[in-house]
C-alpha positions, 0 to 999 in steps of 0.5 A: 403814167402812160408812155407818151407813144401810147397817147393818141397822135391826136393829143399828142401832137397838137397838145404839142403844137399848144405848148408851143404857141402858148409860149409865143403868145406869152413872148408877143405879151412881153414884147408889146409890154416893154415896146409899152403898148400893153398888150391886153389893149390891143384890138382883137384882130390885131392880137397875134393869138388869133395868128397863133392859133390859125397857123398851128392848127392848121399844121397840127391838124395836117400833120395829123391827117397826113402822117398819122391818119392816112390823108383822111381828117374828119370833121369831128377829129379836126375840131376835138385836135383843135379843142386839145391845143386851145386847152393847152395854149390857155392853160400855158398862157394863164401860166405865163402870165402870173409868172411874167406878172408876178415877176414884173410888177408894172405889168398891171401898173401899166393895164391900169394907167393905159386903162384909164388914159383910153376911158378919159379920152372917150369923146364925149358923144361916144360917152353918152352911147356907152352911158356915163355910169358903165364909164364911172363903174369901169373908173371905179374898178379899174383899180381892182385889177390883179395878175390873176383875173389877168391871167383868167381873161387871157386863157378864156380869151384865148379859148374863144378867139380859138373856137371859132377859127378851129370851126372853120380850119377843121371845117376846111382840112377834113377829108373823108375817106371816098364811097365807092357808090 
C-alpha cells in the first residue's frame, strides 16, 4: 500500500476535503430528517450539497495551488482535484446513506409519505401539464422505493450537482504560470 505522502497533493488533499463534506452532507441529511422535512424533497438549490460542494472546492483547490503548487493552478488540475472530492463526497454519502437507512427504518416511510402528500397536492391544471398517467405511474411506484436506489440517487446527485460548480470554481482559480513574451 503506498504511503499517503507519496500520493499527489492533488488527491490527497481534496479526497481529504470529500471526506469531509461527505460526512456533513450526510449530518444535513439527518438533521432535516428529524426536523421532518425529508431531505430527498428539498428544491436543489436550496439542498446544502450545492453549498458543500462550493465551499470546499473552493479551499481544497486554493490550498492546492498555494501551498503545493507554487500559486499556479491550471484549468485542467482544478477540474481533475474537483473531480477526486466529488467521487469521494458520493461514494461517502451513498455510504452514509444505507447506514443512516438501514439504521432508522422510517428514513424511506417518510420519502414515501411526503412523496405522496406533494403528488396529491398537485393542482389540477399542473396535473394536466405533467399528464395524468406520469402522475399514476410515479403513485404506483412510489411504494418500491428502497435505501438502496436512495443511497444511488444521492451519490449521482451529488455528482452532478458537483460537475458543473467544479467548472466554473476550477474555471475561476486557475492561474498560469506568466509568458515572458
Amino acid at each position: 500500500m503506498p504511503e499517503i505522502k507519496k500520493v499527489s497533493p492533488l488527491v490527497r488533499v481534496m479526497a481529504r476535503y470529500g471526506v469531509l463534506s461527505g460526512v456533513i452532507g450526510i449530518i444535513a441529511v439527518i438533521i432535516f430528517f428529524y426536523i421532518g422535512k425529508h431531505p430527498f424533497w428539498i428544491f436543489p438549490l436550496f439542498d446544502p450539497r450545492v453549498l458543500l460542494i462550493a465551499i470546499f472546492l473552493v479551499f481544497g483547490l486554493k490550498e492546492i495551488r498555494d501551498y503545493f503548487q507554487g500559486g499556479i493552478l491550471f484549468f485542467w488540475q482544478g477540474l481533475a482535484g474537483s473531480l477526486v472530492l466529488l467521487a469521494v463526497m458520493s461514494v461517502t454519502g451513498y455510504i452514509g446513506i444505507l447506514i443512516f437507512g438501514s439504521l432508522e427504518p422510517e428514513f424511506v416511510k417518510m420519502y414515501i409519505t411526503q412523496g405522496l402528500e406533494q403528488i396529491n397536492n398537485i393542482p389540477a391544471d399542473s396535473a394536466d401539464e405533467i399528464g395524468k398517467s406520469a402522475i399514476e405511474e410515479v403513485r404506483k411506484t412510489i411504494h418500491e422505493t428502497s435505501v438502496s436506489w436512495m443511497a444511488k440517487r444521492y451519490a449521482v446527485q451529488t455528482y452532478l450537482f458537483g460537475f458543473f460548480i467544479a467548472v466554473i470554481i476550477s474555471v475561476v482559480l486557475r492561474r498560469q504560470p506568466k509568458s515572458d513574451l
